[in-house]
Structure formats: structure tokens, C-alpha cells
N, C-alpha and C positions, 0 to 999 in steps of 0.2 A: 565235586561237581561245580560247586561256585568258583573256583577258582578258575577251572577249564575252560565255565562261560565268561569267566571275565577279562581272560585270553582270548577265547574268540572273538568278542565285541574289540579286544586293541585289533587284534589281527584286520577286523574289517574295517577300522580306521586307515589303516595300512595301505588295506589293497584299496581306499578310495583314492589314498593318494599317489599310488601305482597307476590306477586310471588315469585321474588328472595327470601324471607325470607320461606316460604314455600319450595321452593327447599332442601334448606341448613338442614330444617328441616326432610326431607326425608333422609338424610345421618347423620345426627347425632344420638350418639347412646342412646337405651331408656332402659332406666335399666329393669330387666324383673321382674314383680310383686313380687313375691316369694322368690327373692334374695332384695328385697328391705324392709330396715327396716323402719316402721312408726312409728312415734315419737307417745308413749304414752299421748295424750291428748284430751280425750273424754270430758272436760269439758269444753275447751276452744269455745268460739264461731266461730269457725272457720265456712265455708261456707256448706251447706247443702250438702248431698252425691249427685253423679254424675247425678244420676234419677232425682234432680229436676234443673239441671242448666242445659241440653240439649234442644237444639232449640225444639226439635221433644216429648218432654214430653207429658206425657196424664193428663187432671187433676186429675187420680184417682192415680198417682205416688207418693209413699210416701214422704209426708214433714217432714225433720225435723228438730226442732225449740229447742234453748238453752234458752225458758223462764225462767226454774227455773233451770238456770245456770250447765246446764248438756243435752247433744244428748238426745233428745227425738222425739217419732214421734208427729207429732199436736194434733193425735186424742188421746194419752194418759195425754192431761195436762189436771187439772181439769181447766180451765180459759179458753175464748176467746181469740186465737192468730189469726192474719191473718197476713200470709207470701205471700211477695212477695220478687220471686226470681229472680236471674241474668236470668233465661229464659223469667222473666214475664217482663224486663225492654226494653230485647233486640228487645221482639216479640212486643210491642206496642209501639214501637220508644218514651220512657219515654226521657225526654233531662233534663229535669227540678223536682226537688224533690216536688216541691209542683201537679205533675201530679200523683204523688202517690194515692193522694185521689180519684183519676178515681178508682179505685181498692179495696177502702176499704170503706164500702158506712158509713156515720155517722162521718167522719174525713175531716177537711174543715182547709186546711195547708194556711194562707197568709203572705205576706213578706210587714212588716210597710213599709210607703211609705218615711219614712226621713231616711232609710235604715241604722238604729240604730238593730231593731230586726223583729222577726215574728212571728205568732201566729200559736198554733196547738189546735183546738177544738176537744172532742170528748164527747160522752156519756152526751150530751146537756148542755154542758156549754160551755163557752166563757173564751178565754183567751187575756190579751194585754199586750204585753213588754212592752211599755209605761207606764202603772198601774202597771202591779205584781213583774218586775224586773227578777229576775234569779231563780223564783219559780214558773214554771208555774204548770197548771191542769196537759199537757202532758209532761213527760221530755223525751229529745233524750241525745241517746248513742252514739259513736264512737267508734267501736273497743272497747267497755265495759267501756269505761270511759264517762261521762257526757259533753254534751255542748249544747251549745245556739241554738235554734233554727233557728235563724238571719244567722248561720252559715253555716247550713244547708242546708235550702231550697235556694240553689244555684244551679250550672248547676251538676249534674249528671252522672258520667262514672265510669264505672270496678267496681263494685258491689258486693259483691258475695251475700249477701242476706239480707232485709227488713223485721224485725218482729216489726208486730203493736201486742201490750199486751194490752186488754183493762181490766180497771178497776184497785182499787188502787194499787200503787208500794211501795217498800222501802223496804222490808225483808230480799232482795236476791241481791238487787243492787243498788249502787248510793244513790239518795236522794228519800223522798219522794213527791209521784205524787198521788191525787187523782183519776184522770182520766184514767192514763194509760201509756205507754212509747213506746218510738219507739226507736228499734236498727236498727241500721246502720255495716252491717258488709263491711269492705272491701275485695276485692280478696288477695288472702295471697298468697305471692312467694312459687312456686311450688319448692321441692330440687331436683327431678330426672328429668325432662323435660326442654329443651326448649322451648318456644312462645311464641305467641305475637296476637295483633288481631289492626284491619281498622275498623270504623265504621264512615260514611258518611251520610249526612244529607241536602237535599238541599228543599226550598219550597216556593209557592210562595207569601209569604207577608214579605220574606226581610230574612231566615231564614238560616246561611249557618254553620255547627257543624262537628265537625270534631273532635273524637276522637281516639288515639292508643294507644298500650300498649304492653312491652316488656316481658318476665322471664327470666331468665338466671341464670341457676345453678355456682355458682361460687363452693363448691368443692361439689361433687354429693351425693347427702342424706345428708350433713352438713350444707352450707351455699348454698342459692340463695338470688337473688334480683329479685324483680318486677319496672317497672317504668312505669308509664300509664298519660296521660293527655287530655285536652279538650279543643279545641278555640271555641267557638260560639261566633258568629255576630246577629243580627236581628236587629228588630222595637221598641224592646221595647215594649211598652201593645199598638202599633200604632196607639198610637193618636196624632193626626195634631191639628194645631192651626189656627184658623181664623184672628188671630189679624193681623192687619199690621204692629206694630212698635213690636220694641223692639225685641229677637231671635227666627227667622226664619228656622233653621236648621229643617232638617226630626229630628224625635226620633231615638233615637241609643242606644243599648246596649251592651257593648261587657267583655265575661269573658274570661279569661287565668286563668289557672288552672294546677297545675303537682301533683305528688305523687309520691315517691319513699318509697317504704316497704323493707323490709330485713329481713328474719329466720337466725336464728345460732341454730345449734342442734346437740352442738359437744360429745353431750355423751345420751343415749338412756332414761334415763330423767331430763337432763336439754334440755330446749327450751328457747331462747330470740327471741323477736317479738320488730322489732322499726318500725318507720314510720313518713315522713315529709310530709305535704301537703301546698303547697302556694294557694291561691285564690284571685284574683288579678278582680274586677268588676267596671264597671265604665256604668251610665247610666246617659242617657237625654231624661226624660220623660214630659208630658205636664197629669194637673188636668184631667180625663175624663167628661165633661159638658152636660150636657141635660138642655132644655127649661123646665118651671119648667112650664109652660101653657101647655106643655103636659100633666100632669096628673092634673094639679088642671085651671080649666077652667075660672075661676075668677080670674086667675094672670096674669101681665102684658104682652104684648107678649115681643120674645125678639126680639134684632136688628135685628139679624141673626136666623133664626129654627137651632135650631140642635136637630137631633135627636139618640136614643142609636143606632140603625145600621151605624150613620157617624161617628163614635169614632171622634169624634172633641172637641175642646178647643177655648174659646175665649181669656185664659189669651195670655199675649208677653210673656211669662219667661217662662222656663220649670223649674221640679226640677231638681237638677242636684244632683248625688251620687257618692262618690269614694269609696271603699270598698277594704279592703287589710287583709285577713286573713292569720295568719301562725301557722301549729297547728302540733304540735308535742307529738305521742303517743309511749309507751312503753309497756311491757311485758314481763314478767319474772315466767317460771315454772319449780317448784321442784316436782317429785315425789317418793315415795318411802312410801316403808310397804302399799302399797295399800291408799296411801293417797297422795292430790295434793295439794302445797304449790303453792298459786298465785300471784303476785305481779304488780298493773296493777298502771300505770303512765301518766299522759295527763297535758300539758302546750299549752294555746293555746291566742294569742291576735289579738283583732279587732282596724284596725283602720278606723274609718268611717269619713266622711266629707261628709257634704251636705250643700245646698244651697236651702231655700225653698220659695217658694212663697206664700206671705201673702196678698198680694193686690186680693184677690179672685172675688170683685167684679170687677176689672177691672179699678177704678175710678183715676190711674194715669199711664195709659199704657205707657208711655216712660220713670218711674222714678223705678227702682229698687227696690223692697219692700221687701226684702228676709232673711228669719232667717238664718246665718250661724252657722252652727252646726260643733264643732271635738270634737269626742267621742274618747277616747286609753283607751280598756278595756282590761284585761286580768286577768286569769282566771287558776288556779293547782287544780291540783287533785291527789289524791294517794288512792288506797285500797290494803289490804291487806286481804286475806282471804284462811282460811283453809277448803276442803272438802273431802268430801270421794269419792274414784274408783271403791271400792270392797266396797261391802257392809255391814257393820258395824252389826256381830254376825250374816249373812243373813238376817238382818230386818231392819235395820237404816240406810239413807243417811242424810246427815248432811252439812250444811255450818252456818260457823262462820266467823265473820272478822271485819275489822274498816276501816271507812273513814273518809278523813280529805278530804276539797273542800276551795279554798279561791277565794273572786272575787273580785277585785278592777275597779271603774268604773268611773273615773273621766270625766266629760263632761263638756265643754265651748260653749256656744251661745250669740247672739247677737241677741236680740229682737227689730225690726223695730216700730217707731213709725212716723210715718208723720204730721209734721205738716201745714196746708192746708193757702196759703195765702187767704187773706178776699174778698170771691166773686165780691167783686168792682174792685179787682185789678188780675180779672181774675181766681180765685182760683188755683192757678197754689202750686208746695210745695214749700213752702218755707225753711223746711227741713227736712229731716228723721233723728229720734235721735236714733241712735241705744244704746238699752241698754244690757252693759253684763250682763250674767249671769249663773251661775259656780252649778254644780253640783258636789258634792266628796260624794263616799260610801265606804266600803267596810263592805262584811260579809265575816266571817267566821266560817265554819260547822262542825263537828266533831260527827260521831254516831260508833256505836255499833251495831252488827246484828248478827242473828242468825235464823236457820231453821232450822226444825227436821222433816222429813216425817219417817214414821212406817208402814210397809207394814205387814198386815196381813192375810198370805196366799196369794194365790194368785189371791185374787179378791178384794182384800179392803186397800185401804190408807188413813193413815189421816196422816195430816201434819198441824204444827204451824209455822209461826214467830213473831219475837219481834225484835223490833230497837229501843232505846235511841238516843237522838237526842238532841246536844246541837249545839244552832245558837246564832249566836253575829253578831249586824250588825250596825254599827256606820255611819251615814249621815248628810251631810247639805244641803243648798239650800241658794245663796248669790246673791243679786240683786246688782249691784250698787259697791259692794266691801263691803254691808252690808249683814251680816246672815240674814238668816228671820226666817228659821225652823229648828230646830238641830229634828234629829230621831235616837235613840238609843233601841234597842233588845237584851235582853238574856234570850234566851228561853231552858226549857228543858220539855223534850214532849219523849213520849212511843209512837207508833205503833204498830200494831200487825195484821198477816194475819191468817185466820185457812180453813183449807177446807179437806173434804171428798168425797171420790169416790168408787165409786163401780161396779167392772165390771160384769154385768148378765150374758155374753159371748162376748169372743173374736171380736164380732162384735158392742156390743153395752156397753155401760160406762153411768153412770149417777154422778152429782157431785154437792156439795152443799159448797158453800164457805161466807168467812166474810173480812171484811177487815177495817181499818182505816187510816186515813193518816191526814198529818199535814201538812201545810205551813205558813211560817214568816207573818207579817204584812207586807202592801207593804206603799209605799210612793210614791204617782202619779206626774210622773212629767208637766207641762204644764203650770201649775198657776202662771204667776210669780209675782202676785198680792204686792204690797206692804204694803198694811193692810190689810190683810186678818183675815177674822170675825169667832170666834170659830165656825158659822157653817159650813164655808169656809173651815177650817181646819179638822173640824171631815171627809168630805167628798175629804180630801188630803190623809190622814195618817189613815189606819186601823191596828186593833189587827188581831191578828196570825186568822188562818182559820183552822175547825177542819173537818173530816168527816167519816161517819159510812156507809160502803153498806152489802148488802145482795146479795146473786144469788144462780140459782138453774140453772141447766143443762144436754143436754147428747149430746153424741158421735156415733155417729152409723155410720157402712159401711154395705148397702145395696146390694145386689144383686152382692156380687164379689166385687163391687167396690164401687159401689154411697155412699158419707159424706153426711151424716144428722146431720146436729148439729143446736140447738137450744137452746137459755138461755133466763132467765128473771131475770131484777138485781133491785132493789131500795136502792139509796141513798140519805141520808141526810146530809146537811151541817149549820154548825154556823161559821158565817162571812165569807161569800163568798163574794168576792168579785167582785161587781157588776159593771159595768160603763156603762152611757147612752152612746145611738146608736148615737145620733144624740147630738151637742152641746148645754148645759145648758148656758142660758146666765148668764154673773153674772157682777157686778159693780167693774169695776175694777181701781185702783189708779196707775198711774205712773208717771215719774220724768220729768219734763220740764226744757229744758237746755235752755243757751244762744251760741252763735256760738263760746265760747269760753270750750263751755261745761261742765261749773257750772249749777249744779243744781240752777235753780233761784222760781219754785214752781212744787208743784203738782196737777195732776189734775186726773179727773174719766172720765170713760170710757168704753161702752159697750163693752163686750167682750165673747166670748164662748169658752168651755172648757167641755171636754168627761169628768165630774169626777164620783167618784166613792164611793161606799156605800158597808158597812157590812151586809149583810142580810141575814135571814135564807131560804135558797135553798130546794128541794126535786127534784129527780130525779127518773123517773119511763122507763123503757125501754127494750127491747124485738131486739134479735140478732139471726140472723140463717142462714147459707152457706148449699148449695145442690151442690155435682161437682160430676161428673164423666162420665166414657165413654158411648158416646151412641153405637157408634161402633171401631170397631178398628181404625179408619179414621175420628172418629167425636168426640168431648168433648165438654162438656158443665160445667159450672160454675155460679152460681148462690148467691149473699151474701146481704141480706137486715139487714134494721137496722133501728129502732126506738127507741126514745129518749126524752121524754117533758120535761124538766125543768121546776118547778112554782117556784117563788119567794110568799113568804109567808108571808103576811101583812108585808115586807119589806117598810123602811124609805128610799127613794131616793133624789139624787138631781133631781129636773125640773124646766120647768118653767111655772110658777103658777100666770101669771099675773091677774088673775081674784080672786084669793085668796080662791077659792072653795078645796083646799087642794089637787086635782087631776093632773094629768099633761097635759096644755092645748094643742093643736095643732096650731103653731106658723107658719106663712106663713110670715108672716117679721118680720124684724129685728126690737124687742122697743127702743124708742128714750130713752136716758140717765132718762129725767123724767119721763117715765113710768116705767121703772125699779126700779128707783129709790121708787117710791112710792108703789111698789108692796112688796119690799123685804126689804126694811129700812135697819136697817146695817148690816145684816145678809148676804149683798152681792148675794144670788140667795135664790130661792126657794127650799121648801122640801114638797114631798109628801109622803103621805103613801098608797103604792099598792099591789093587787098580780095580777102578770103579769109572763109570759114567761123570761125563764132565759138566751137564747142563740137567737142571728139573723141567727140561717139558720134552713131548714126542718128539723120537727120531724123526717120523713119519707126519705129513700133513699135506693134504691136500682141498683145493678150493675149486670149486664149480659155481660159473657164473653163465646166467642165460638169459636172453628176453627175443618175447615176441610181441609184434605190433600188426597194427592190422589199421586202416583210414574206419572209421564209422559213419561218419560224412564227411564233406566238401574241405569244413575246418575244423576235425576233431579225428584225432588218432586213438585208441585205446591202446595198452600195454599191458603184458602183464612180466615180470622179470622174476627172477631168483636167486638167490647166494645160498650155495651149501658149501659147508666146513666140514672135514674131517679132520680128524687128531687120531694115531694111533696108540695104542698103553707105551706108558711113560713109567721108568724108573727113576725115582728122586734119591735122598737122603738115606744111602743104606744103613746108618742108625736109627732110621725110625721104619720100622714093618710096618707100620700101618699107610704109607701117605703115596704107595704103587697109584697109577691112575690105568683105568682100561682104557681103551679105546672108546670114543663117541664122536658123536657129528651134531650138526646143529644146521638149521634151515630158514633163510629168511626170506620173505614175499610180500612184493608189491604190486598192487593192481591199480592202474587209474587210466584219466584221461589226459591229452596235453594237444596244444594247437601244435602243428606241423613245424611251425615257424621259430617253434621254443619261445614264444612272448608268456607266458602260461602253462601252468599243468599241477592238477589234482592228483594227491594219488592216496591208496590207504594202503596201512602197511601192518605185517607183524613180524618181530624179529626174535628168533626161537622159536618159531611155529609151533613145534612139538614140546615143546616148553621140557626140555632137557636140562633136567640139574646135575651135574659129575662136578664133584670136590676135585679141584685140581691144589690144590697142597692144605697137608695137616699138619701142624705143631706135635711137638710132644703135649701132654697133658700140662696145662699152665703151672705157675707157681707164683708165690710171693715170698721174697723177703725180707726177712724186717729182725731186730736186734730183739731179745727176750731179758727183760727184769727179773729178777728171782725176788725171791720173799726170806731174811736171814732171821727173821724174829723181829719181837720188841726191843728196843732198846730204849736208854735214859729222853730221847729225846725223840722216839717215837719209831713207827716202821722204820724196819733196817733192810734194804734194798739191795740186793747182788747183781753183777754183770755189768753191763750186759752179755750175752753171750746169741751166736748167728743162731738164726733159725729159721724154717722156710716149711710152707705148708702148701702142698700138692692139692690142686683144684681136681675137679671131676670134666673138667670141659675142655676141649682143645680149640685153636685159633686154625680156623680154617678157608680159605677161598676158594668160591663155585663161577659156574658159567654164567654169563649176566640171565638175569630173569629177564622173563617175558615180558613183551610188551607190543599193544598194539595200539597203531598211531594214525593220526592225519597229517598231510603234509600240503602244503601248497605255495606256488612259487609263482611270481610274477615279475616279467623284466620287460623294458624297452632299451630300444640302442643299444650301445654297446655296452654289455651289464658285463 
């Protein structure tokens, strides 16, 4: 409560100087439309026209979206785009980029929990920075240039617009992406205006946000700046820990965050675009645990119930993350003769540090067990590209260009291993050997690209592209100060998009399109096995991944106003890569020291590990959005999305203790000799299956609505709504337990706001029904850790045996729910151009 209030009292500081800035803004002067020259650049991604970033928008309000790198309205691209815009972030109090997926149903955004990266699924596959590296299914943009996910899905302010492109990429932008891309536009310094905007955020499960933002023309139509930022506090995913020893603190998460942009447009067409952003995050979270005797009735109970509505934890340790991004974008445009010269630039490096806990089942709560992790990654970029203004002979638009991308990723950890004194003598440890271990990459990318659309007449387009793509990518992996596995790539690979459209009338567009895309072989990190068995390695290190789609579709506005769109796509993939849900156990060898720490033998050791397999994929799935007004005072929005991935008589890793070739359903953890005897040297198991290719619903659908109504002269009321469906999900068919049913979730805003958008209050609660569904469950944890024996007395005192592997099965499983509830305040204030 003290904290809340002491958020409030900043907040009110805030909005005094929103007033005061708001006055000021009344007397400064606003250059009048018509005498004001706008910088020639239709093709730049700049933020959507003024109809869809106002509070007060209708969903039948044109959107428009720079998919194929040029202003276009949504309902003229032949593809699936779904925009969301600065009105759509502002009105559903978005804080956080992975809340985007409330919005775009079949997109399921998470942030790795050793906060190295993040993952974007769509169009039912599965991606994991830990496995694919800097190639994912979805790639994200910044301001037109590429970056990391990881980077990303962070906190969220000054927006000007979100385009999800689904299906494959590369012709027109960046690298290629089978699945789809997500750009990211920022608000762009305004040249004739001053403003600025407050946006406040308080609620109650610990949540306190606090974003603003300035413009200021420095000389009027030539140069301004913007400068905008974000502090958010909270709980973290608030989860508590039951242990008694070992740190006790609440969860805490807290980011800092700034941005400063800059236009120059000292001549009517040259444009320069820069831009710095720092992001500065630091969290202390705890495992989320469930009693694993809740769902499987034959398993032990635990000490303590926990259940998925007590967001609880029995480990002592939380993970602990530092996160320091600083990412620096450029931009540069030529035009002339009806043609625009573009030159777009992005340097940007992570530096991560984490702290993770490994002792999962809990078996030495007051002894440290934690992998320290420092990642310093960084990451250029450059393209160049040539397109057309005016249109080429009245019939040709055109982009051509090159990119070069480089990513250097060097990583150091220290892998805990415990070793457990001889139960006679208490079992207490006698020591943890931490072993280093050093990861070095770097690729580098360089393609070629080209599009040609042909418009003929005015009801038919067809459009090709083509991209050449050469990737080089040089890696190791050193245990100890020894190599284990050198990974070397040079690949040259074509892609190519083509698609047609045709309009039967102004109202409705039908469109049939093809696509292919390419991605590197990836190299999974996690194993740090020291003899690891060629089948251990086929299921480390895959070849490049290839894929072919189809789709068919149309566009319609109905009745005035209502979008009907509908498409149906199928894709195929070779060597997609796959990685089990849940950990394949495998025989693992590591180094045993003496306290002078020489290596003096080694020894094996159960172990699990997510890895991953080449298989061939299919992808079948079905997309379709309905919005528009019911009344002048009511809108309605509507976007579902279907998706099944089958994997197809795919080879995977499991675990296959019974040798029937299948993957069993493992409720503890096998003792060193049953693994042993199961997989001989091959270190784990393989099976051959067809199974589901992605862990969340085929099925998803979003419902978004709001009505307004005037209350007086200068005060609107509103009241809005987002509802989410998900329907039952099959995951991990080695684990029975971690199926999800189908559920929905409901979120509600009610407030007031001036007509004008200068202001608006609103209260809010998200999961109204305060809906908890476990959307994935681990197997039952484990730990472990090397065992001492006891051989007697001898001349010179205890005589100590082994060590020898050994591993003790928890009673609790690792599990993730739907966010908890929370209900909030929110209040926003701008003048000029915010």
C-alpha cells in the first residue's frame, strides 16, 4: 500500500508537469498544414496515418501497413498482416511485448528463463533460442532492421505501430523467416509540433509503470528530436518460495529503459533517421512448482501441497538475470527521378548475466547449486536497397537491394556439479566442482534481393521475388579448456515468393500466393557432455532447414465497412527442427577434481537435456479476422486462427527405457543403471514418430470490443473488452500429464477520456475471471550430483569410494500458468503531437 501511494504522489508530480507542458503547448506556434512541406517518403515505415493511432478510432478505420515495403491499406496486400497500433497498445494498457499475443490469436511470444533469448511461435511451429540461435521461424524488425527477439519482448512504450506478417519472409526484407516477421515501428520525431505524453500504471499484485515522452522541433520542418522512456517495478511472474533456508526476498523485476530518435530533412528529398535505445532489466524470480500428485495420483505426495493458483516454489534460490541492451539505429533517404535510394543501419549488443538453479529437486537447500551464465553478444546490420515512387511505365513497382548481417556470440558458464559426502557421514557436500564452459560463434550473412509486382489494369497483380543467400557460420563448444565440437556453415541457398490477386470489386480482393524460405543448421546449446556418442551429436548439430507453402485468400469490406478476410495455407518442411518438450534423459560423463582442482577421474551421470532432431514437418491451417462498426458508438473485432503441425515418421530423441522404439511416459528419474542398460553408448534413446509439431492450440481465437458514449460536452465514457480463447493443446507425448483443455480469459476496461485524446482515466482488470490452466508441466524434477561411498578405516583415516552418478527424483514439477490477475489504474496525458 505504501508503495502504491508513493507511485501515486510521482504520478501526480507528473501529470502537474503535463499541465504545465500542456499550457506551453497552447501558445507555441503550429505551422498551418498547407504551408508545411512533408518530406517525400512513402516508403519508409514510418507510423500508420492519423485514423488509426487516435484513442477514439473505429475498427472499420483504415489500416495501413508497409508489408511489402511500401503504404499500403491491409485489405490491399495479398498476405495475412495483423496490425496493431499505438491506439491498440494505449487502449488495452499493453506494458509488456509479449502481451501482443492477446491480439493476434496463433502467436505465442516467451522470454527464456536464463534470459539469454525468447521465442516467437506462429503458424504451429515451435521456436527456441537455445536450439536455433539467430534464425528463428519468426524474425523481428526494429525500425526495418533485424534483431533478436530476447531484445524485444521487454517492457513496451511510444509505439507507433506493430505489423505481425504471417507466412514465409525474405524477398522484401532482412533475412529469411519461414513463419512470418514481426515489425516493430517506433514513434518518429514529429518536425512541426511540439509534445509530449504521461502514461501511469498502478495495480494490485506489486505493478508500478510509468512511462513519458517529449518532441521538440529543433528548426521547424528540418530537424526535431523525440525522447521517451519507461520505469516499471513489479513481482516478477510472483512467485514465492516455501523454503526456509537459503534467499528469502519477495520476486522483483525492475526495467529502465530510454530512447532518443532524431529526423534531419535538410533538403525536400534527403531524410536522415537515427536512434539510441538503452534497456537496462534486472530480475529475481523463483522455478514456478506444482505437486506432481496433483495430476498423477500414484506419485508421492509432497512435503508441502502446492498448487498452480499458489504461484509457489519450494527451491531457496531464485534465478537471478542482469540484462543490459544498447541498440543503435540508422537511416538514410535519397529520392529523385521518381525513385528512392535507402540506406538502413542497426548495431546493437546484449549483455546478459544470469544465475541459475540447478539443485531443482531441492536435495541440498542451504548449498548453492547454480549455473553462472555471461553472454556479450552483438549483432550489425546494413541494407541497401533500391525502389520505385512512381510507378515504373504505369505498371511496375520494383525493390532491389543487399544485405550483410553479422552476429558474434560468445558465452562463458560454469556448470555445478556436487559432490555428496557418504551417507554415514551425513550426506552433507563435500563439494561443488564447478566446471567452465565457453561457447564462441559467429555467422555471417550476406543476400541479394529482388521484387517485381506487375499490375494489370486495374483489377490484377502478380508479383515475384528471389533472394540469394550466402551464410557462414564458424563455432565451438570447450569443456574444461578442451574443444569438444567445432561447427562450421557455408551455405548458398535461393528463395523465392510469387503471388497473385485479383480484385472483383472495390470491395472484395481474392489472392493466391507461394513462398519458400531457408534457415542455417543450428547447433543446441546445453549438452556439455564430455563424450558424447555420434547419436548424441546427430541430435546436437542439424543441417540447414528448407520450406515450401501455399495459400489461398480474400479481402472483403462488407456492408460500408465490415473486413472479411479469410485464408488457408499448407506448408512443408525438411529438417525442421524439432526439440522435446520435456527433458530426454541421457548418460552423461564429467570431470572429477580434487580440492586442488586437478582433474583426478571421471565419472557418468544422469542427466536431461531439451535436444533436438531434423524432421520432416507439414503444416495445415486456416486464418480469418471480422471487425467493424456496429454502430457509430460500438465496434467489434474478431480474428481466429488455426494451425496443426504433424511431424512425419520423424526420428527423435526420447526416452525409451523399455526399448519398444516409442517414447515412454517417465514419472522418475532412471538410476544411472537403468539408463545405462537401456541406451548402451549411444547415451539416450531414439524413437521414430508422428506426432504434433508445436506445444500450444491448434485453435485460438480473440474478441475485441468497445463502446463509448459523450457524458458531457468534454468527457466521453467507455467501456472496452478483450477475450481470448485457446482450444485443448497436445504437447510432449512423453509426458501424460502436461495435455492443456481448452480455456479463455477476459479482460475489462472502464473509464473516462476527453474527446480530443489530451487525457483519459480508465480502471482496468485483466483475467476478470481470474482463470488459472497450467499450460506446460515438466516431468517430476531431479538432481544430480556424484555419491562418495564409505570403504572403512584405514592407516590414515576414512577411506572414501567413487565417486559414482547419482540422481534423486523430487516430488514437485516445473510448471507455467496463465498470467494472474490483476486489477489496475491507468491514466494518460498528452499534448501536441505525443
Amino acid at each position: 500500500m505504501k508503495s502504491a501511494l508513493q507511485f501515486a504522489l510521482r504520478g501526480a508530480s507528473l501529470l502537474a508537469i503535463g499541465i504545465s507542458a500542456q499550457g506551453f503547448a497552447q501558445t507555441a506556434p503550429v505551422a498551418p498544414g498547407p504551408a508545411a512541406p512533408a518530406p517525400v517518403t512513402p516508403a519508409a515505415p514510418a507510423a500508420a496515418p492519423a485514423t488509426v493511432v487516435q484513442e477514439g478510432s473505429s475498427a472499420d478505420s483504415e489500416i495501413v501497413v508497409t508489408a511489402r515495403r511500401r503504404d499500403e491499406s491491409v485489405q490491399d496486400v495479398p498476405a495475412v498482416v495483423n496490425a496493431v497500433t499505438s491506439a491498440d497498445i494505449a487502449k488495452l494498457n499493453l506494458r509488456e511485448f509479449n502481451e501482443v499475443q492477446t491480439l493476434v490469436p496463433g502467436l505465442q511470444l516467451t522470454s527464456s528463463a536464463n534470459g539469454i533469448g525468447g521465442n516467437a511461435q506462429l503458424r504451429g511451429v515451435n521456436f527456441n533460442i537455445n536450439a536455433s540461435g539467430f534464425n528463428p521461424t519468426v524474425e523481428f524488425y526494429l525500425n526495418d532492421a533485424p534483431i533478436t527477439a530476447g531484445v524485444i519482448l521487454q517492457q513496451i512504450y511510444d509505439i507507433g505501430q506493430i505489423e505481425v506478417l504471417r507466412g514465409p519472409q525474405g524477398t522484401l526484407r532482412g533475412r529469411a523467416s519461414p513463419s512470418g516477421a514481426i515489425t516493430i515501428t517506433t514513434k518518429k520525431p514529429d518536425l512541426y509540433r511540439v509534445g509530449g505524453f504521461a502514461d501511469l500504471t498502478a495495480n494490485d499484485i506489486g505493478t508500478q509503470n510509468a512511462q513519458a515522452g517529449f518532441n521538440l522541433p529543433i528548426v521547424e520542418g528540418i530537424a526535431a528530436v523525440r525522447v521517451a522512456g519507461v520505469i516499471n517495478q513489479d513481482n516478477g511472474n510472483n512467485v514465492r518460495t516455501i523454503s526456509a533456508t537459503g534467499d528469502l526476498r519477495d520476486p522483483y523485476s525492475q526495467t529502465r529503459s530510454g530512447r532518443v530518435s532524431a529526423v534531419v530533412a535538410p533538403i525536400d528529398w534527403l531524410r536522415f533517421e537515427g536512434m539510441y535505445q538503452h534497456v537496462d532489466r534486472y530480475s529475481r524470480q523463483w522455478e514456478q512448482l506444482g505437486s506432481f500428485n496433483q495430476v498423477n495420483g500414484s506419485a508421492p505426495a509432497s512435503p508441502t501441497l502446492i498448487r498452480a493458483k499458489d504461484y509457489k516454489s519450494n527451491l531457496p534460490r531464485p534465478n537471478i538475470t542482469r540484462q543490459i541492451f544498447d541498440i543503435y539505429n540508422g537511416r538514410a533517404e535519397a529520392t529523385f527521378a521518381g525513385q528512392q535510394l535507402i540506406y538502413q543501419f542497426q548495431h546493437y549488443t546484449q549483455k546478459i548475466d544470469s544465475q541459475f538453479n540447478f539443485d531443482y529437486a531441492a536435495v541440498f537447500p542451504t548449498t548453492p547449486v547454480t549455473q553462472v551464465t555471461a553472454a556479450r553478444i552483438r549483432s550489425t546490420s546494413h541494407e541497401v536497397r533500391l525502389q520505385n515512387q512512381e510507378r515504373v511505365l504505369g505498371v511496375f513497382d520494383y525493390v532491389v537491394g543487399g544485405f550483410d548481417n553479422v552476429n558474434v556470440s560468445p558465452t562463458n558458464l560454469t556448470s555445478p556439479t556436487v559432490v555428496r559426502l557418504p551417507l554415514a557421514f551425513g550426506g552433507g557436500v563435500a563439494t561443488v566442482v564447478q566446471t567452465p564452459i565457453s561457447r564462441r560463434g559467429r555467422s555471417h550473412e550476406r543476400s541479394l534481393f529482388g521484387n517485381l509486382t506487375a499490375h494489370i489494369g486495374e483489377a490484377t497483380e502478380i508479383s515475384g521475388g528471389l533472394r540469394y543467400i550466402n551464410f557462414k557460420d564458424n563455432g565451438s563448444l570447450s569443456v574444461n579448456g578442451a574443444v569438444i565440437s567445432v561447427n562450421t556453415a557455408d551455405d548458398n541457398k535461393f528463395i523465392y515468393t510469387g503471388s497473385i490477386k485479383h480484385s472483383f470489386s472495390p470491395s472484395l480482393m481474392v489472392y493466391a500466393s507461394t513462398g519458400s524460405s531457408y534457415r542455417p543448421g543450428i547447433n543446441t546449446v546445453g549438452d556439455f557432455n564430455i563424450t558424447p556418442s555420434p547419436r548424441e551429436l546427430s541430435f546436437l548439430n542439424l543441417g540447414s532447414e528448407s520450406s515450401k507453402s501455399y495459400e489461398v485468400g480474400f479481402k472483403s469490406t462488407l456492408f460500408g465497412g465490415l473486413r472479411a478476410n479469410v485464408s488457408a495455407y499448407h506448408q512443408t518442411f525438411k529438417n525442421y527442427p524439432y526439440r522435446a518438450g520435456s527433458g530426454v534423459f541421457y548418460v552423461n560423463t564429467v570431470a572429477v577434481r580434487n580440492a586442488a582442482g586437478a582433474v583426478t577421474s571421471l565419472a557418468q551421470q544422469v542427466n536431461q537435456f531439451n535436444f533436438v532432431a531434423a524432421v520432416p514437418l507439414e503444416v495445415n491451417g486456416v486464418e480469418a479476422e471480422f471487425a467493424g462498426d456496429i454502430s457509430s458508438q460500438w465496434n467489434v473485432g474478431l480474428v481466429a486462427s488455426y494451425a496443426l503441425g504433424k511431424i512425419k515418421k520423424g526420428i527423435i530423441p526420447c526416452n525409451d527405457l523399455n526399448g519398444d522404439g516409442r517414447p515412454d511416459t517417465v514419472t522418475a528419474t532412471p538410476t544411472l543403471a537403468q539408463l545405462q542398460a537401456a541406451v548402451g553408448a549411444n547415451n539416450l534413446g531414439a524413437c521414430t514418430t508422428n506426432q504434433r509439431s508445436a506445444f500450444l492450440p491448434p485453435l485460438s481465437v480473440t474478441l475485441q470490443s468497445e463502446y463509448h458514449l459523450p457524458i458531457t460536452n468534454g468527457v466521453d465514457g467507455f467501456l472496452r473488452g478483450l477475450a481470448n480463447f485457446a482450444g485443448k493443446s497436445q504437447t510432449d507425448p512423453s509426458n501424460a500429464f502436461d495435455d492443456v483443455k481448452s480455456y479463455g480469459t477476459l479482460n475489462l476496461f472502464v473509464g473516462i477520456r476527453d474527446p480530443k485524446g489530451q487525457w483519459e482515466l480508465t480502471a482496468f482488470a485483466k483475467n476478470l475471471t481470474n482463470t488459472i490452466k497450467v499450460l506446460s508441466r515438466s516431468n517430476p524434477v531431479d538432481t544430480s550430483y556424484q555419491q562418495l561411498g564409505f570403504g572403512g578405516i584405514g592407516p590414515a583415516g576414512p577411506i572414501l569410494t567413487g565417486p559414482t552418478g547419482a540422481v534423486q527424483t523430487g516430488t514437485y514439477n516445473i510448471i507455467s500458468t496463465t498470467p494472474m490477475r490483476e486489477f489496475g489504474l491507468n491514466a494518460k496525458f498528452r499534448f501536441g503531437s505525443h
